[in-house]
MMTF fields as JSON, N, C-alpha, C and O atoms, coordinates in Angstrom:
{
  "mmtfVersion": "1.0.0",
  "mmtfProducer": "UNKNOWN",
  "numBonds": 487,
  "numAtoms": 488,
  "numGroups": 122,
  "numChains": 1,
  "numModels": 1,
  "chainsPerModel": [1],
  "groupsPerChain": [122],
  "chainIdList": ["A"],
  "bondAtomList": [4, 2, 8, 6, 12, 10, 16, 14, 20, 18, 24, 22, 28, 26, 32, 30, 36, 34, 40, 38, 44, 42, 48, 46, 52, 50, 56, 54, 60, 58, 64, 62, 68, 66, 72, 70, 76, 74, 80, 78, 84, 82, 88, 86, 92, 90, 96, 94, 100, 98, 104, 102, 108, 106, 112, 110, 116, 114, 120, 118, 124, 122, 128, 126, 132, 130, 136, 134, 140, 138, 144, 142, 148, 146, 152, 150, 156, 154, 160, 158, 164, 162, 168, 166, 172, 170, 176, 174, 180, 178, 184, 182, 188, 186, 192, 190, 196, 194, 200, 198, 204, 202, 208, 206, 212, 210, 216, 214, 220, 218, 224, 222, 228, 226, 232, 230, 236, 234, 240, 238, 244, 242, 248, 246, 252, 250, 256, 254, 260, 258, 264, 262, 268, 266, 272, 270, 276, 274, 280, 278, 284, 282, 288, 286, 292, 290, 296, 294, 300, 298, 304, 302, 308, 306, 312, 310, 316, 314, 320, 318, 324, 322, 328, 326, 332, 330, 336, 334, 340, 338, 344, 342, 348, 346, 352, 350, 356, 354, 360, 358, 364, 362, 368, 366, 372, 370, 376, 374, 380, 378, 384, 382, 388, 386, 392, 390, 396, 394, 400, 398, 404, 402, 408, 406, 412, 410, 416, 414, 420, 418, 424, 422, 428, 426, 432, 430, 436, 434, 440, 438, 444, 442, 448, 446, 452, 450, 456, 454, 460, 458, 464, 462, 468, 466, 472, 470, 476, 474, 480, 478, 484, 482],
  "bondOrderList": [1, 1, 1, 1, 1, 1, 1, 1, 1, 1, 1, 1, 1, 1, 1, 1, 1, 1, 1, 1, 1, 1, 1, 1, 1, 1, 1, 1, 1, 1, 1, 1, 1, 1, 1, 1, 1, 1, 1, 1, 1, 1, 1, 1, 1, 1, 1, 1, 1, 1, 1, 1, 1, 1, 1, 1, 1, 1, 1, 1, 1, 1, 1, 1, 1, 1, 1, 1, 1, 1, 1, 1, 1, 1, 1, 1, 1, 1, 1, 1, 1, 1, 1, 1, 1, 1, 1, 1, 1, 1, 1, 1, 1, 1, 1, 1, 1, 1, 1, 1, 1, 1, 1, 1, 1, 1, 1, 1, 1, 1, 1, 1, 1, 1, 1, 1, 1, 1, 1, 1, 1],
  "groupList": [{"groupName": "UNK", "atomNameList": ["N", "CA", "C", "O"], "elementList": ["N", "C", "C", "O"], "formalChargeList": [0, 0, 0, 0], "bondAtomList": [1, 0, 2, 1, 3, 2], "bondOrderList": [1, 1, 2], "singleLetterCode": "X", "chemCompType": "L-PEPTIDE LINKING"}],
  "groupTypeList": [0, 0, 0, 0, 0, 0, 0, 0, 0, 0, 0, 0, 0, 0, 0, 0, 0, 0, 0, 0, 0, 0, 0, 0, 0, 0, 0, 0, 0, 0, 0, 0, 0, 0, 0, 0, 0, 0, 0, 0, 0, 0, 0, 0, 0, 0, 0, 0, 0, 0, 0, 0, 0, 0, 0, 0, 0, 0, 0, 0, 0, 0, 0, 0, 0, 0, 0, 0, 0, 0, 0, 0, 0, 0, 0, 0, 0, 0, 0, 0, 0, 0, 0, 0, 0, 0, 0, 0, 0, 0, 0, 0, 0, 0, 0, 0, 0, 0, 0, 0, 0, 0, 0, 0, 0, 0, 0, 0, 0, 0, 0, 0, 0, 0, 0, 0, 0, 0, 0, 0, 0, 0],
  "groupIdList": [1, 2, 3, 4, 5, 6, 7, 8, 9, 10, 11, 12, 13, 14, 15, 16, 17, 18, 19, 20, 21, 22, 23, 24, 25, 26, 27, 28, 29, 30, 31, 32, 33, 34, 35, 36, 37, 38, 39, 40, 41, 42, 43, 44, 45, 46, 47, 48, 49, 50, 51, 52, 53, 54, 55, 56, 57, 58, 59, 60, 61, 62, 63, 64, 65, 66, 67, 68, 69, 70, 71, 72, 73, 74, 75, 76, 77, 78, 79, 80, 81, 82, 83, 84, 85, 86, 87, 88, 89, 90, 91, 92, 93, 94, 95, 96, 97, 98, 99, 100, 101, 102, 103, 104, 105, 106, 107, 108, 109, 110, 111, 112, 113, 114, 115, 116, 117, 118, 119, 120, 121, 122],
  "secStructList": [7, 7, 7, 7, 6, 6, 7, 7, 7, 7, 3, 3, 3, 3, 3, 6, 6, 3, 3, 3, 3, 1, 1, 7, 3, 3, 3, 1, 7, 3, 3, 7, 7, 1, 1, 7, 7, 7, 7, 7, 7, 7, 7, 1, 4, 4, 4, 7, 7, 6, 6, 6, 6, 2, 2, 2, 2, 1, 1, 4, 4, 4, 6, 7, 7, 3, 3, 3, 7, 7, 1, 1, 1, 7, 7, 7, 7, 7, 1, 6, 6, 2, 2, 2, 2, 6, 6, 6, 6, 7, 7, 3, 3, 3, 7, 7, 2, 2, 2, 2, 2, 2, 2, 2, 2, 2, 2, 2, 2, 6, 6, 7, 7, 7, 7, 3, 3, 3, 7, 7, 7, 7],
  "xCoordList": [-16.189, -16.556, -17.86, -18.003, -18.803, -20.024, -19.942, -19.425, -20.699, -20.82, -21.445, -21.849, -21.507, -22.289, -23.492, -24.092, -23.747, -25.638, -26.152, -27.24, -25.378, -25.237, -23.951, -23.21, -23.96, -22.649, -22.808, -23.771, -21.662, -21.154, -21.716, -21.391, -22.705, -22.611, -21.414, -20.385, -21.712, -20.467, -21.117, -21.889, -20.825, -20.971, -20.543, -19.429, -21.351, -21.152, -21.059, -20.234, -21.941, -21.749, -22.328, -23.223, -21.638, -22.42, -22.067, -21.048, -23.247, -23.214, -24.352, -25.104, -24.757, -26.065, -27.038, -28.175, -26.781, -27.451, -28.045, -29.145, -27.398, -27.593, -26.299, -25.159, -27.068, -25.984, -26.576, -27.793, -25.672, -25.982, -25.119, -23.985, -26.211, -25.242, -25.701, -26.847, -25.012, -25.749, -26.576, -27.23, -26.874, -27.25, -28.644, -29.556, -29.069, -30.195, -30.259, -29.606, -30.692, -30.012, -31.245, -32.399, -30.21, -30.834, -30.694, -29.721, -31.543, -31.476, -30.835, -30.889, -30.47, -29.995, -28.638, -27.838, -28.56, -27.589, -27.933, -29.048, -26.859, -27.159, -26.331, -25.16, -27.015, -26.268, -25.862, -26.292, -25.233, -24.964, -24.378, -23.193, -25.47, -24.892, -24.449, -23.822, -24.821, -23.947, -24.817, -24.29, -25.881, -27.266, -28.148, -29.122, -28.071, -28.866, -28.582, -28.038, -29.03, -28.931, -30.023, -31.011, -30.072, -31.424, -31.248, -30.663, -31.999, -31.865, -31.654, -32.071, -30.954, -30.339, -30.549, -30.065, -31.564, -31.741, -30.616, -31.063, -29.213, -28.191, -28.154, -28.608, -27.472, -27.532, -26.273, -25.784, -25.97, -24.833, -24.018, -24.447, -22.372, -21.569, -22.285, -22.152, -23.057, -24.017, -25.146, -25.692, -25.347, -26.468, -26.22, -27.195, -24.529, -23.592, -24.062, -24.35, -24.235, -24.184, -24.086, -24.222, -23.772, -23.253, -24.554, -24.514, -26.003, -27.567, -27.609, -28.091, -27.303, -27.539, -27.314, -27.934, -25.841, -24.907, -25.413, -24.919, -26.603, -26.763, -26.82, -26.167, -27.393, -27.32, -26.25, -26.519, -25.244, -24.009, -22.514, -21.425, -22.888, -22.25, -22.236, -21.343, -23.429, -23.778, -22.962, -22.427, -22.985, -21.803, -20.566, -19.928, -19.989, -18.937, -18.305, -17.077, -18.872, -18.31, -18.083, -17.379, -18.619, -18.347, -17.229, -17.205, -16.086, -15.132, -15.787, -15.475, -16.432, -16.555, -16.479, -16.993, -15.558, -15.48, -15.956, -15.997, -16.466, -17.376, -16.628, -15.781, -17.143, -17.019, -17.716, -18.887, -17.162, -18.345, -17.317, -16.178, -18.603, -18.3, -18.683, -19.433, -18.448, -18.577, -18.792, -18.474, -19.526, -19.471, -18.256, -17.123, -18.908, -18.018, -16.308, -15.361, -16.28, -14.836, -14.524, -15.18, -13.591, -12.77, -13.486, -14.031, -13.623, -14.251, -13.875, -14.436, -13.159, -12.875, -13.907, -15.014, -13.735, -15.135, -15.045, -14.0, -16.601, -16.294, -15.708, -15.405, -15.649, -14.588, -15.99, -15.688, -17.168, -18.136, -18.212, -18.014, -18.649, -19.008, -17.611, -17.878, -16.326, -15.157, -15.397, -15.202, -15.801, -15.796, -17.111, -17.453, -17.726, -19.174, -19.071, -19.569, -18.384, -18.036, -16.892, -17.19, -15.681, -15.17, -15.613, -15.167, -16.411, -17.17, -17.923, -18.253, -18.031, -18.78, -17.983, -18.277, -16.748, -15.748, -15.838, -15.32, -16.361, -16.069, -14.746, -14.496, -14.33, -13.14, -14.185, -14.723, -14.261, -15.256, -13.401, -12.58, -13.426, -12.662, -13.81, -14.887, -12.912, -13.776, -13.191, -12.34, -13.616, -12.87, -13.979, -14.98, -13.884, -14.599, -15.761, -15.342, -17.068, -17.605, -16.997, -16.691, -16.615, -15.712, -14.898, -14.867, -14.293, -12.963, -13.171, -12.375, -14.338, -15.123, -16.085, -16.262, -16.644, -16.875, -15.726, -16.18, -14.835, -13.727, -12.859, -12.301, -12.699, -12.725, -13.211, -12.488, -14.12, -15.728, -15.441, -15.159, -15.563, -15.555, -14.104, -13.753, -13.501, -11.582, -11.792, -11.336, -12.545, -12.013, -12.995, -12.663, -14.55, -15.168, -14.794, -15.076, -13.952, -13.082, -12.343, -12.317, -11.72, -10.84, -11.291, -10.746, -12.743, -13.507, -13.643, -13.814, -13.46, -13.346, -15.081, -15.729, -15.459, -16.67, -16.457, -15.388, -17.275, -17.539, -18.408, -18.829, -18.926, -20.369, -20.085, -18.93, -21.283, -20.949, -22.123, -23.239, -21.648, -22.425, -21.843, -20.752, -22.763, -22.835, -23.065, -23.727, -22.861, -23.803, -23.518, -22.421, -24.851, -25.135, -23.959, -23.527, -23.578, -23.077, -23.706, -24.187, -23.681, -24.099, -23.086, -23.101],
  "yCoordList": [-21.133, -19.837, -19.382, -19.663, -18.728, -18.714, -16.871, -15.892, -17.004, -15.618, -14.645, -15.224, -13.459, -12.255, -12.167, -12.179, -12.052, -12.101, -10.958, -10.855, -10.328, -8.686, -8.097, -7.172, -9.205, -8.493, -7.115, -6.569, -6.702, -5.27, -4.895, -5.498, -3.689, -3.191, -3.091, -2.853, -3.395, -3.235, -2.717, -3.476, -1.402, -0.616, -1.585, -2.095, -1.911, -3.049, -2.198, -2.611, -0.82, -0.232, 1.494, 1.845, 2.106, 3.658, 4.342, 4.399, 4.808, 5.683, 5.507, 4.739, 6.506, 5.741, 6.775, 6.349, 7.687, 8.412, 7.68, 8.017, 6.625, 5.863, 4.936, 4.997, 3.868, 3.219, 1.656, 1.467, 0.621, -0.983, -1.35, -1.727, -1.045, -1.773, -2.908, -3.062, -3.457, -5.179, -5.694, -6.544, -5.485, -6.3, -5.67, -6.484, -4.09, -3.387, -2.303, -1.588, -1.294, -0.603, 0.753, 0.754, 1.611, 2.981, 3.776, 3.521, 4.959, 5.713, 7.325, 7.682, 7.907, 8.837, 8.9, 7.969, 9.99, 9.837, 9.134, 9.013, 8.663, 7.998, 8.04, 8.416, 7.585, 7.673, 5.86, 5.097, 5.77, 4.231, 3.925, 3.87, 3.741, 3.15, 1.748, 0.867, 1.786, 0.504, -0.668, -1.777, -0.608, -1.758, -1.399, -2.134, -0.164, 0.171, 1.727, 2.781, 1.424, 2.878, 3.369, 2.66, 4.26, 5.374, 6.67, 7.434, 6.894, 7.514, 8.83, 8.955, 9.776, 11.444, 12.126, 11.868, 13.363, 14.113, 15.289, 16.023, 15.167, 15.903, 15.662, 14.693, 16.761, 16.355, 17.344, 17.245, 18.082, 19.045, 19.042, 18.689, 19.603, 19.96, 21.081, 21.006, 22.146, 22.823, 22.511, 23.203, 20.857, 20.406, 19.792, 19.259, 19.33, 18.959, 19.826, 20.927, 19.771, 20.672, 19.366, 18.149, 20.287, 19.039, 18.548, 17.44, 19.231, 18.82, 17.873, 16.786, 18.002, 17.017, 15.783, 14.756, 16.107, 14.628, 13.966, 13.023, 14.924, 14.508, 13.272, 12.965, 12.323, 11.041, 10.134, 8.99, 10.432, 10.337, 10.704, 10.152, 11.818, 12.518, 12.726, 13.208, 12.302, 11.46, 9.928, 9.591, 9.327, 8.389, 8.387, 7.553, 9.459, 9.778, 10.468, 10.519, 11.047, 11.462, 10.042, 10.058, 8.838, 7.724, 6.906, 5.683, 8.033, 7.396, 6.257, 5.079, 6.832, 6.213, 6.973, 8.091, 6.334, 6.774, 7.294, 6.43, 8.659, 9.175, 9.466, 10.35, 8.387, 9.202, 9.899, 9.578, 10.928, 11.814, 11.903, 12.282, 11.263, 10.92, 12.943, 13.41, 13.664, 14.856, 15.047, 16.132, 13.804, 13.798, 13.411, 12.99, 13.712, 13.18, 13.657, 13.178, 14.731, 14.67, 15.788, 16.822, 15.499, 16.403, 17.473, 17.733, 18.319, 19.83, 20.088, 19.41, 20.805, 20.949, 20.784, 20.994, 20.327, 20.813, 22.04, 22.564, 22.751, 24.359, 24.207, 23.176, 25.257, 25.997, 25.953, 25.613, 26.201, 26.906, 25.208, 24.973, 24.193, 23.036, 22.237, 21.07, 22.489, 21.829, 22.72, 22.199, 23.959, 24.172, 23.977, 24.892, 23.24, 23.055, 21.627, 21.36, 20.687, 19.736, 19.371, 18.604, 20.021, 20.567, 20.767, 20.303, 21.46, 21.622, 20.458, 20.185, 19.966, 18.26, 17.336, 16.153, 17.866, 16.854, 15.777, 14.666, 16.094, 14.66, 15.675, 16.847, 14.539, 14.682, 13.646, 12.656, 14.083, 13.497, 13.57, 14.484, 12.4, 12.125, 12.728, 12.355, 13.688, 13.942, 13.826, 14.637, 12.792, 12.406, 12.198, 11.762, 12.569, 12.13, 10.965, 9.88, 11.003, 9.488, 8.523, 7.765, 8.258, 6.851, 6.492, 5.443, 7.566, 7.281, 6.938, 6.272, 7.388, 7.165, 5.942, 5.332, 5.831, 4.107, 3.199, 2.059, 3.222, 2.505, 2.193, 1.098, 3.193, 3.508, 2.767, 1.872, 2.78, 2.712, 1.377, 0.948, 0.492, -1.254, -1.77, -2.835, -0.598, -1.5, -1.272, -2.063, -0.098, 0.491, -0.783, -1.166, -1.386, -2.59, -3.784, -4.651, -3.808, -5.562, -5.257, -6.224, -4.394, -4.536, -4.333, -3.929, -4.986, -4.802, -3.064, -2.753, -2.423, -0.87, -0.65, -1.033, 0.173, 0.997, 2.095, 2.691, 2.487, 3.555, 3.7, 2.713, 4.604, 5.24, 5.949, 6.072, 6.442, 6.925, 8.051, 7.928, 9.149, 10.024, 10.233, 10.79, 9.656, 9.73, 10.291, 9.485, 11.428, 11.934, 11.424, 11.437, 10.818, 10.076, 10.835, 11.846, 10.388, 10.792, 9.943, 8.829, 10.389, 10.076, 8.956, 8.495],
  "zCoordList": [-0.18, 0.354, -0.305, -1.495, 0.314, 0.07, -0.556, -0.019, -1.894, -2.577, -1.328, -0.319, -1.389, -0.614, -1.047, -2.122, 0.318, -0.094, -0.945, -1.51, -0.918, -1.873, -2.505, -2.172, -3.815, -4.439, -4.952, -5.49, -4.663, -5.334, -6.794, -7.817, -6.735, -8.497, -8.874, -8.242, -10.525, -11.219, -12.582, -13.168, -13.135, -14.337, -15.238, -15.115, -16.182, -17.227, -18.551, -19.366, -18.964, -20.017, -19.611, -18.842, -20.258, -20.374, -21.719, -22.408, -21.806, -23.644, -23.911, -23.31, -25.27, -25.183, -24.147, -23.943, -23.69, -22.704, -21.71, -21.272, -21.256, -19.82, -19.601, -20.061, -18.525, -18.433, -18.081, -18.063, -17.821, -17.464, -15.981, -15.684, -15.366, -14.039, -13.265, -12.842, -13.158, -12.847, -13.487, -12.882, -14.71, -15.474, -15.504, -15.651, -15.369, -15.446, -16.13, -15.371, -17.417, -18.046, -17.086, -16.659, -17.15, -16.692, -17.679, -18.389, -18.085, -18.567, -18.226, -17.049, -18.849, -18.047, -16.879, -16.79, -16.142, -15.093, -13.997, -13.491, -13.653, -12.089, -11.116, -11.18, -10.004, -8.322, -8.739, -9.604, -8.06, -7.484, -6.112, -5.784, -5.392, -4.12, -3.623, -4.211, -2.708, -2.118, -2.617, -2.538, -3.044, -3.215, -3.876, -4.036, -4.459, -5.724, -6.734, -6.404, -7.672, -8.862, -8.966, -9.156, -8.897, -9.458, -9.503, -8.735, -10.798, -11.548, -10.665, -9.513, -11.373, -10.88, -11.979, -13.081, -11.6, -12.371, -13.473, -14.354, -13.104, -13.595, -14.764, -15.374, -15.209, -16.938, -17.517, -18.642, -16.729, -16.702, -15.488, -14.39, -15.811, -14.572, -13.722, -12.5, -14.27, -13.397, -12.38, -11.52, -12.898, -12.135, -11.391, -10.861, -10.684, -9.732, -8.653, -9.123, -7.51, -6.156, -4.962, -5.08, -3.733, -2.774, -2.356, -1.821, -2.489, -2.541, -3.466, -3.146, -4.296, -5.378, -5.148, -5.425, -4.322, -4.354, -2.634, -2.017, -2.223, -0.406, -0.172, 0.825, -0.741, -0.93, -0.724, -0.356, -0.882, -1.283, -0.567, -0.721, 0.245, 1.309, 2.454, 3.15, 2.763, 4.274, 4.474, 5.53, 3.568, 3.09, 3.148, 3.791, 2.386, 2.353, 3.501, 3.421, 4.622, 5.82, 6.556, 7.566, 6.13, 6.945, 6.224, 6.086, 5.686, 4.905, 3.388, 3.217, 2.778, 1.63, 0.74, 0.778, -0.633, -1.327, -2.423, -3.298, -2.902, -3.897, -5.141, -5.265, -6.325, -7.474, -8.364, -8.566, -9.026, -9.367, -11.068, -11.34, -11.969, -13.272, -13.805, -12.947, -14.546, -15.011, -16.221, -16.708, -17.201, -18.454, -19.689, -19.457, -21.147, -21.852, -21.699, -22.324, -20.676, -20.87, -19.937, -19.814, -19.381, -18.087, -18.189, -19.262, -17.056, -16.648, -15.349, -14.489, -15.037, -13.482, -12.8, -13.296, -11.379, -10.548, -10.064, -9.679, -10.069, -9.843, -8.387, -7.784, -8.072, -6.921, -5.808, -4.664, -6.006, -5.251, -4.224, -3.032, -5.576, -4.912, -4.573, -4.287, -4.523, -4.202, -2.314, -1.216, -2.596, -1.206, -0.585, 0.163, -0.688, -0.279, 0.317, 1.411, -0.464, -0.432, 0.911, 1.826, 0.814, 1.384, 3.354, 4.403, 3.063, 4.38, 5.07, 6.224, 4.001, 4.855, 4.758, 4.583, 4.88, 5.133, 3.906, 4.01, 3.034, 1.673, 0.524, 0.243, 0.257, -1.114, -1.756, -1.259, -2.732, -4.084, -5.539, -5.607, -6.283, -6.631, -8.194, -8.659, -8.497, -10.049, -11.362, -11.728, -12.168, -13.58, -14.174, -13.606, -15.689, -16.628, -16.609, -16.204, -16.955, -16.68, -16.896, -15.975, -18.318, -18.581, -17.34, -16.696, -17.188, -16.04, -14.836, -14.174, -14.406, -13.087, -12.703, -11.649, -14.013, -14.1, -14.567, -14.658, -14.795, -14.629, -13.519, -13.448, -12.554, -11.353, -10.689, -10.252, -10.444, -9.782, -9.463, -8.344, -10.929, -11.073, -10.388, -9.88, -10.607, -9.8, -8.369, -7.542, -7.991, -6.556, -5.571, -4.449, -6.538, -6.061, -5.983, -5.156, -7.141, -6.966, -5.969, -5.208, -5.579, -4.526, -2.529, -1.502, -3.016, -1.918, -0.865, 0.314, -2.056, -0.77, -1.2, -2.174, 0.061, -0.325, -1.141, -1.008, -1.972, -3.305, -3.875, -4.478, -3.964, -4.495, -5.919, -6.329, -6.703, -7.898, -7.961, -7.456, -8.671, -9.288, -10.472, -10.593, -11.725, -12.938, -14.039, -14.694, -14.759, -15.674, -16.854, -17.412, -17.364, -19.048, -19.5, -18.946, -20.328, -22.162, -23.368, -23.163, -24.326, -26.022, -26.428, -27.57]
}
């Protein structure tokens, strides 16, 4: 059986105020789509908005799955952007970064589509 002409990213490390995905280190937060990462200006749960994530949610109305990493450690998602979100028909799955790049790498081995919004941690 012949590999994909475009295998799946897979989050290899984050900390460090970036991250390693496919074998490329980014700095900072990131998007990860279906065929590439680049860089996202967020740096806080404040700097989350469903603009932010537009990239991402045009996607996700086509049934794909969005995760949205929220930093070093649980924070609800506000209410404003759960209903913003909401309205464009996406459920964004929100856990901790660690948890969301952990996520991220299982929900890809198991061949589903899934996207990522990332914010660095230390």
């Amino acid at each position: 059986m012949a590999a994909p002409a475009n295998p799946p990213q897979q989050i290899q490390a984050y900390r460090g105020g970036g991250f390693r995905v496919s074998g490329e280190r980014f700095e900072g937060s990131v998007l990860i789509g279906a065929d590439r990462t680049t860089a996202w200006p967020a740096k806080t749960v404040d700097d989350i908005s469903a603009a932010a994530l537009a990239a991402l949610v045009a996607e996700a109305a086509q049934g794909v799955i969005v995760m949205v990493g929220c930093g070093r450690s649980f924070q609800p998602m506000p209410r404003a952007l759960r209903q913003e979100l909401a309205a464009a028909g996406v459920h964004a799955e929100w856990m901790d970064t660690g948890a969301a790049c952990r996520t991220f790498n299982l929900l890809v081995s198991e061949g589903r589509e899934v996207r990522a919004a990332l914010l660095a941690v230390e």
